[in-house]
C-alpha positions as CSV (number, residue, x, y, z in Angstrom):
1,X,39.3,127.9,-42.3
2,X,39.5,131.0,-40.3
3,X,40.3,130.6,-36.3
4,X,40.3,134.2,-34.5
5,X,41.0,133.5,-30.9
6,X,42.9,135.7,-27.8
7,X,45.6,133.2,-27.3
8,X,45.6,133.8,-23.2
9,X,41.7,132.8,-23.1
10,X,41.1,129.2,-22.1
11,X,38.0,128.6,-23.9
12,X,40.4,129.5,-27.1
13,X,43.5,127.7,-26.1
14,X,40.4,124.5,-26.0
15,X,39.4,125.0,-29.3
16,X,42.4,125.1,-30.8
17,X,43.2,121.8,-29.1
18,X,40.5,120.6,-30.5
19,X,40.9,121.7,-34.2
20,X,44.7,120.5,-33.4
21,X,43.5,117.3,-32.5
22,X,40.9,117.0,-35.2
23,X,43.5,117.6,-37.7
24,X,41.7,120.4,-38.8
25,X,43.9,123.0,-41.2
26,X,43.5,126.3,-40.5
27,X,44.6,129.9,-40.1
28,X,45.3,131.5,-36.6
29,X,44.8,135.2,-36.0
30,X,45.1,136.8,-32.9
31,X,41.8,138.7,-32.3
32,X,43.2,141.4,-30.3
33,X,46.9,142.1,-32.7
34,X,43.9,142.0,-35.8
35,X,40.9,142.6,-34.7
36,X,38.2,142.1,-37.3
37,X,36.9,144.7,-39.8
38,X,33.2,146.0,-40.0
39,X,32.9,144.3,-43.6
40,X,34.2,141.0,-42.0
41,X,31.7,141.1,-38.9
42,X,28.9,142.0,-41.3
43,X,29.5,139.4,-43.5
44,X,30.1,136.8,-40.3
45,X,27.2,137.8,-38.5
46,X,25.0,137.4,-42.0
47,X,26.4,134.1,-43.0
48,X,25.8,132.7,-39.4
49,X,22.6,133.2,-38.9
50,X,22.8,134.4,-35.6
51,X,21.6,137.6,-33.7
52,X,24.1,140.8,-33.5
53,X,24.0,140.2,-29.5
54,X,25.8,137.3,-29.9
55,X,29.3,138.3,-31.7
56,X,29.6,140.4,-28.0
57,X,31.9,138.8,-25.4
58,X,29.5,139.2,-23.1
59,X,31.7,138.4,-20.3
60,X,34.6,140.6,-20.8
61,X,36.1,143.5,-19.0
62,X,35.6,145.8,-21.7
63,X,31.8,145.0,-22.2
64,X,31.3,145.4,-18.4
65,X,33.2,148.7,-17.8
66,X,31.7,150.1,-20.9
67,X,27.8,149.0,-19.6
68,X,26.9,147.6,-23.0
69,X,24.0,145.5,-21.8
70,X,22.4,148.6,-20.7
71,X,23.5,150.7,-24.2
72,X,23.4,148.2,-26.8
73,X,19.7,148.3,-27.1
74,X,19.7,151.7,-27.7
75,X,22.4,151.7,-30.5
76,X,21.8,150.9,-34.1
77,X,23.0,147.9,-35.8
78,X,25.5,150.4,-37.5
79,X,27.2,152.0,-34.3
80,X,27.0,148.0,-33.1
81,X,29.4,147.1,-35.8
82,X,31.6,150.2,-35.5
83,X,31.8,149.0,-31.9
84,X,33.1,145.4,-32.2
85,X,35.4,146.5,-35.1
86,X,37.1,149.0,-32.7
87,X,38.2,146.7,-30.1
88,X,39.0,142.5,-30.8
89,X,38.6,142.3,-27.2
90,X,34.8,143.1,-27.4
91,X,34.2,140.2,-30.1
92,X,32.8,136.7,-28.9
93,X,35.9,134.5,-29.3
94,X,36.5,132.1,-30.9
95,X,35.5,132.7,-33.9
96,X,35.6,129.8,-36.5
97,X,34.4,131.0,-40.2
98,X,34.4,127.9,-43.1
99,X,32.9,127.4,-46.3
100,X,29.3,128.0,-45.3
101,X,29.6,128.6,-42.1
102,X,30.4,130.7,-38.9
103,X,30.7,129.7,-35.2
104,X,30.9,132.3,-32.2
105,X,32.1,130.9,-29.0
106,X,33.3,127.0,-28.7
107,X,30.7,124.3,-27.7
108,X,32.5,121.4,-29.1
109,X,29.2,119.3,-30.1
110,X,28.1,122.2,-32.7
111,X,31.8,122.6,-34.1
112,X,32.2,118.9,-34.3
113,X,29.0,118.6,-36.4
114,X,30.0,121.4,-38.5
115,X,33.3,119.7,-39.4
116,X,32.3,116.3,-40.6
């Protein structure tokens, strides 16, 4: 399994407790040292299942000073992607990809069902 997290973010430094705890194996990357490519987020989003919107960390700085609630409905799907892969920072965290599935942000019911 793949864990992307921001190491200083609370809600990351809970899921990893979590996976810690769970005894879960898995492979930590920093989302902000290696921030995901367009290919990765394409294929993320896809396998998930879930809207575009939701891979945005809709509460960051960066999504706030750059006024992406008011631009991202005007921006194709294509300049979306470019976006997110330019800055880890802009990326709903964490991120937990397995073998047939993909989680954006941590509600622990959801990941706990995924991992049984």
């Amino acid at each position: 399994m793949l864990f992307l997290c921001y190491p200083k973010c609370s809600t990351c430094q809970k899921a990893k407790a979590f996976l810690d705890q769970a005894g879960v194996s898995y492979e930590l990357r920093d989302i902000k040292l290696q921030k995901p490519s367009q290919e990765e987020l394409r294929r993320w989003q896809a396998e998930s299942g879930l809207p575009l919107k939701k891979f945005f960390n809709t509460s960051g700085l960066q999504y706030r000073a750059l006024e992406l609630a008011k631009r991202l409905p005007q921006m194709s799907e294509d300049e979306q992607f470019a976006l997110l892969a330019s800055d880890g920072m802009l990326v709903k965290r964490p991120l937990l990809i397995g073998n047939g599935f993909v989680l954006a942000g941590f509600r622990q019911g959801e990941w706990e069902a995924k991992l049984k």
